[in-house]
C-alpha positions as CSV (number, residue, x, y, z in Angstrom):
1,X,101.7,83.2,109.5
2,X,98.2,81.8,108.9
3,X,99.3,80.1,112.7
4,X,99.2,83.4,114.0
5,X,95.9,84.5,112.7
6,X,94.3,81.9,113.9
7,X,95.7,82.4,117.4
8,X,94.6,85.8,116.9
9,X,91.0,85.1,115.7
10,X,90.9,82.5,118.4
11,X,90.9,85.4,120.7
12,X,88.4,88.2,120.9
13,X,88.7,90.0,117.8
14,X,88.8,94.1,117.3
15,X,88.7,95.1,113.8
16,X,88.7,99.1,113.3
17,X,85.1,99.9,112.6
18,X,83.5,96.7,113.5
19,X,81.2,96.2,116.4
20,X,81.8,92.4,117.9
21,X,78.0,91.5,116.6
22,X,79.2,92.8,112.9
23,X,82.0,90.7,113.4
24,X,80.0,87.8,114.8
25,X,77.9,88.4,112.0
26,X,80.1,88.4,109.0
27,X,82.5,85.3,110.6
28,X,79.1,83.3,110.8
29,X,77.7,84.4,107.4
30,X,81.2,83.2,105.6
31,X,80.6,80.0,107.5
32,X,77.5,79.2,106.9
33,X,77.4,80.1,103.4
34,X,80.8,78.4,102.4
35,X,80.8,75.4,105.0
36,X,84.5,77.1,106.4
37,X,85.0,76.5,110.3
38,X,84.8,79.5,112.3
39,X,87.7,79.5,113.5
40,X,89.3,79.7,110.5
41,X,86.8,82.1,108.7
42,X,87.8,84.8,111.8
43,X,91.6,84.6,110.6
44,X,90.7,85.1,106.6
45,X,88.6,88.4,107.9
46,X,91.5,89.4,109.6
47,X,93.7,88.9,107.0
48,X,91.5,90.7,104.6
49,X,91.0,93.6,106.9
50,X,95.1,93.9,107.3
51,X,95.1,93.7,103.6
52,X,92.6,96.0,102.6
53,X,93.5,98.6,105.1
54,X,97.5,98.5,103.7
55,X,96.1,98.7,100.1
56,X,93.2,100.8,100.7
57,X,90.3,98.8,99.7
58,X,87.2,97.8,101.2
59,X,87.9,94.5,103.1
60,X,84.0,93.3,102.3
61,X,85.1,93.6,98.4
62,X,88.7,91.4,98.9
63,X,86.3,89.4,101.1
64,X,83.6,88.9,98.1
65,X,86.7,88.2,95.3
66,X,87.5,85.6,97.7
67,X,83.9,83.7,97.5
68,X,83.6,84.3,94.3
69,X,87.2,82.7,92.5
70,X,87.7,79.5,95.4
71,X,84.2,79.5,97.6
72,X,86.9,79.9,100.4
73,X,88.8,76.4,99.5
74,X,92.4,78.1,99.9
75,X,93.3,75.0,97.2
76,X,91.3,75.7,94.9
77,X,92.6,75.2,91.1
78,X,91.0,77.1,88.1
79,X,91.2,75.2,84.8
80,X,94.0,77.6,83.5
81,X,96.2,77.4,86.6
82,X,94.9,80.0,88.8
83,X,95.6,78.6,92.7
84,X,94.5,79.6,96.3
85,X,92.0,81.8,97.5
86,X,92.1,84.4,95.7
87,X,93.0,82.2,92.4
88,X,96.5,84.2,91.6
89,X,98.1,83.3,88.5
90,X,101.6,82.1,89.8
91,X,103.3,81.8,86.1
92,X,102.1,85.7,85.7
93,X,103.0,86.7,89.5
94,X,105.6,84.6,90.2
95,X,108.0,88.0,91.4
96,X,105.1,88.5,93.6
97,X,105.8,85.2,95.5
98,X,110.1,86.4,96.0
99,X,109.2,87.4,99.6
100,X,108.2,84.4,100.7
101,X,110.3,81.5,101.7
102,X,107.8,78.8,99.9
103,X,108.4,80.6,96.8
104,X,105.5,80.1,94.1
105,X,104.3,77.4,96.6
106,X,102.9,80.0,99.3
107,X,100.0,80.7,96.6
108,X,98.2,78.1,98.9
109,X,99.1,79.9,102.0
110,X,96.4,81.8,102.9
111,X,97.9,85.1,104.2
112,X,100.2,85.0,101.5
113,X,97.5,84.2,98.8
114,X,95.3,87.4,99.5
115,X,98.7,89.5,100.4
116,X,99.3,89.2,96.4
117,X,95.8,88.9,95.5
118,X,94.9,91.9,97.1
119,X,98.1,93.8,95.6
120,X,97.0,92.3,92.3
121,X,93.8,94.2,92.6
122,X,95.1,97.2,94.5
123,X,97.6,97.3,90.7
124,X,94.5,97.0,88.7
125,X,92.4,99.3,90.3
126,X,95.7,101.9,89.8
127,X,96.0,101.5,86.3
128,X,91.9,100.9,85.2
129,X,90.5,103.7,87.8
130,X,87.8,102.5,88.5
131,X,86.8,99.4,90.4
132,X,84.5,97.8,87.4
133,X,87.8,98.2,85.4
134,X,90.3,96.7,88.6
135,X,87.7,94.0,88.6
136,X,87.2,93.2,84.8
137,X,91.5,93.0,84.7
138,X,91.8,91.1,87.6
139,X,89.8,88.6,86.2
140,X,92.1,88.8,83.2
141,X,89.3,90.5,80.5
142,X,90.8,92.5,77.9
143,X,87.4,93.5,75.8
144,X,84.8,95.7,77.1
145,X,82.9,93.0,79.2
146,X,84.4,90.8,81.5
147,X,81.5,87.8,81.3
148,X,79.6,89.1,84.2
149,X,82.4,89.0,86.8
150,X,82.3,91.9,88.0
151,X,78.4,92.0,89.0
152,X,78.8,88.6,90.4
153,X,81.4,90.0,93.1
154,X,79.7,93.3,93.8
155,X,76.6,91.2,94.2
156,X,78.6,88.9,97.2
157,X,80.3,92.0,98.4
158,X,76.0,93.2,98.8
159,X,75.4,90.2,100.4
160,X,77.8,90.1,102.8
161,X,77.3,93.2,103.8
162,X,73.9,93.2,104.0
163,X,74.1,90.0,106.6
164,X,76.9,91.5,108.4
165,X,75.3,95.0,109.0
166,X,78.7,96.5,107.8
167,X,78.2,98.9,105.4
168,X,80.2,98.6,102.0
169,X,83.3,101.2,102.2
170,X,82.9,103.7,98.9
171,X,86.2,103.4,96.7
């Protein structure tokens, strides 16, 4: 699948709502910033943007959970086992990983890595309401703070937007 987006990034890209010098814009910040080839930055912001729109959250915020948990390094490892881009838990969401042929494996597959990352948060944001709460649980805090997490991805999600010229989609 990531094949695909590539191919597909490869070509000119049309996002809904994006003009090509946003586009241009936000594919070069996430290179520059993150040392990703462009290339391959254009298919993660497609993939984000297909994600976001199915689960009805702002692609610049999926975009921003992304630099903040792996720094775009789709094999990135957390300490505690968190894996991939979006640094899913695969002992917690391993039912998550059924439709995919790799299994738990695909968690380092970047399509399939923010497909469950972004339903992860899509879940939290259901059950907490609000996107401080989707934020704090995704991160996996169960108090009242959730050690500055949340600020520190609504501060990328700022960022990006800000060098982008996209403005951030209200939730």
């Amino acid at each position: 699948e990531f094949a695909k987006s590539l191919e597909h990034a490869a070509e000119q890209v049309r996002l809904a709502g994006l003009s090509e010098t946003q586009y241009q814009a936000l594919q070069s910040y996430i290179a520059r910033k993150y040392n990703v080839a462009h290339l391959a930055v254009g298919a993660l912001i497609d993939i984000a943007y297909q994600m976001a729109a199915k689960r009805q959250l702002d692609p610049l915020l999926i975009l921003a959970v992304i630099a903040i948990e792996s720094s775009y390094n789709p094999f990135a490892e957390s300490g505690v086992g968190a894996q991939g881009l979006m640094q899913v838990m695969t002992k917690v969401h391993q039912e998550k990983f059924a439709p995919f042929m790799e299994g738990t494996l695909a968690v380092f597959s970047p399509d399939a890595n923010i497909q469950v990352g972004t339903q992860i948060l899509s879940d939290c944001l259901q059950r907490r309401g609000s996107l401080e709460g989707a934020l704090a649980c995704y991160v996996g805090a169960t108090g009242p703070g959730d050690g500055g997490y949340g600020k520190r991805v609504f501060a990328e999600r700022s960022r990006i937007s800000l060098a982008s010229g996209i403005p951030i989609q209200e939730d």
